[in-house]
C-alpha positions in Angstrom: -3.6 -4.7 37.4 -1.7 -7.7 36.3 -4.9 -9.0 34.6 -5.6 -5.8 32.7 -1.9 -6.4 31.6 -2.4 -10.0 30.8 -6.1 -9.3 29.0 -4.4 -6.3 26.6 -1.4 -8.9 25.9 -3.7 -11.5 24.9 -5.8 -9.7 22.8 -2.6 -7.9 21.2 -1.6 -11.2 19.9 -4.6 -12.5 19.1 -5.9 -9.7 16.8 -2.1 -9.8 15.0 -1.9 -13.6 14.5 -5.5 -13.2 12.1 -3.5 -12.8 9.0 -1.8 -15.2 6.6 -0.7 -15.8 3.1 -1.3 -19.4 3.2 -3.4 -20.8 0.0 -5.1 -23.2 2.2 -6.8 -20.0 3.8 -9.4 -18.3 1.8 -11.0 -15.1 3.2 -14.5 -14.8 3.5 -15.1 -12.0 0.9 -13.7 -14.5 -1.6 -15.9 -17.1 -1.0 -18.5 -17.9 -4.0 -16.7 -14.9 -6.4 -15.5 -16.3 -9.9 -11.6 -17.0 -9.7 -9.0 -16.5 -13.2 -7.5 -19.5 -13.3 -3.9 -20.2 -15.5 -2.0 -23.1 -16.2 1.7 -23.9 -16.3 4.8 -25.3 -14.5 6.7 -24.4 -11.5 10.3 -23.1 -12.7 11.7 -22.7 -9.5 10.6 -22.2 -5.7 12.6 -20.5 -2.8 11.9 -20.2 1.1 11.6 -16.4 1.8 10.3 -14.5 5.0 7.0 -12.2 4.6 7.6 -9.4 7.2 5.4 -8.9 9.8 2.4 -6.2 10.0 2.5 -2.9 12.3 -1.4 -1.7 12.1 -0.5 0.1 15.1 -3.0 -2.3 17.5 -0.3 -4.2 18.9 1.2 -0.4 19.7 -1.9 0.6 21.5 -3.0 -2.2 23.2 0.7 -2.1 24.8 0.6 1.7 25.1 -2.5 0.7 27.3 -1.3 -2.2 29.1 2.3 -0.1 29.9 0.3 3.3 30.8 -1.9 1.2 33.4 0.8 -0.5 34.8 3.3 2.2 34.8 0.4 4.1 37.0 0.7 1.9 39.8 4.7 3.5 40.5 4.4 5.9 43.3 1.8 8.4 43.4 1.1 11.5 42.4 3.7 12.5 39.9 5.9 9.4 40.3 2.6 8.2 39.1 2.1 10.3 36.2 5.7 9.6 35.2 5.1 6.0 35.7 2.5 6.4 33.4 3.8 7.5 30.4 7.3 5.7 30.9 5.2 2.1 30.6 3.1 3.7 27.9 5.7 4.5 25.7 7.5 1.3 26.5 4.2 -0.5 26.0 3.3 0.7 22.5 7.5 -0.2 21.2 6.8 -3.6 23.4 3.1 -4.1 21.6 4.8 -3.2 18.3 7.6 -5.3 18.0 5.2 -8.2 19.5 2.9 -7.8 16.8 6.0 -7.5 13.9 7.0 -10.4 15.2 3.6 -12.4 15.9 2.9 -11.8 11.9 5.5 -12.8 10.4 5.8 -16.0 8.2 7.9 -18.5 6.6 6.6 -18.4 2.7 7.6 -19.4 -0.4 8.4 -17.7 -3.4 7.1 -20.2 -6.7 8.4 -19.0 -10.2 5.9 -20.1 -12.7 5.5 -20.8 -16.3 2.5 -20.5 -18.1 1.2 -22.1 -21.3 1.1 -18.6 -23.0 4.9 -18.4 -22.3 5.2 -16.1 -19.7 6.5 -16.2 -16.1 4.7 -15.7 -12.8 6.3 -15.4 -9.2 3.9 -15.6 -6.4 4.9 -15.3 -3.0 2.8 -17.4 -0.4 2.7 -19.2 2.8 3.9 -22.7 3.1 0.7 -24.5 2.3 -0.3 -28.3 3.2 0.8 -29.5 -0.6 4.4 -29.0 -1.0 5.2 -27.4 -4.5 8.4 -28.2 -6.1 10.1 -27.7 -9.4 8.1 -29.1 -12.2 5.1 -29.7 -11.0 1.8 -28.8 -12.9 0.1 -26.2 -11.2 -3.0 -23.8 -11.5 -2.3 -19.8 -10.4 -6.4 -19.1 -9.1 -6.6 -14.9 -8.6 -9.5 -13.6 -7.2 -9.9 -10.0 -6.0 -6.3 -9.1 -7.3 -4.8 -11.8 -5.0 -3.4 -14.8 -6.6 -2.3 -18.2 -5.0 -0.2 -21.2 -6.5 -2.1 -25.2 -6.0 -1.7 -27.9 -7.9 -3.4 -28.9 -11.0 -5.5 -31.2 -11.0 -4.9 -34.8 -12.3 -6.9 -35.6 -15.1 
């Protein structure tokens, strides 16, 4: 029983750490699609927190988990009882796992553009820091939009 526990876990965790802001990540329905692309300068930037997901997997897969381990208490209607106890305490357990497994540090980048207006973006921490000042490009594709830095030249 411990390994159907351990297996349900896993995949739990797994299946809520597949999303991310970052603009080093590009999904794979974005790939070879024509991009907007707008200049200007970053105004400001601030560290903010984007709040985990609940799709309700990490709930079930704990529901699971909890129901087959709560099964093993006592038998008959100890084990019944058993069963839905660790089911219920499974799916809160799965659900505040997977809150917790996809949430991420980002940053919120305030941007001007040539035109004159403003732009704030909010995205994951990305492997170029951006800073007040800098010249970057605001790339949207699908009605997702990340920040990157322009390029020199």
């Amino acid at each position: 029983m411990k390994s159907i526990a351990t297996v349900g876990l896993t995949l739990a965790l797994v299946l809520a750490g597949c999303t991310t802001t970052s603009p080093d990540v590009i999904k794979r329905d974005d790939a070879q699609r024509m991009s907007n692309v707008l200049d200007g300068v970053v105004l400001s930037t601030r560290p903010v927190t984007v709040d985990g997901s609940q799709s309700g997997l990490g709930a079930a897969a704990g529901g699971v988990v909890g129901g087959v381990a709560g099964s093993t208490v006592g038998s008959g209607k100890g084990s019944v009882v058993g069963s839905v106890i660790g089911a219920v305490a499974g799916g809160v357990a799965g659900n505040a796992i997977e809150r917790g497994t996809t949430r991420e540090e980002a940053i919120e980048i305030l941007v001007q553009l040539k035109s004159g207006e403003r732009r704030a973006i909010v995205q994951a921490k990305g492997t170029e820091a951006i800073n007040a000042g800098d010249q970057v490009i605001i790339v949207t594709t699908g009605g997702k939009a990340r920040v990157v830095k322009a390029p020199r030249g």
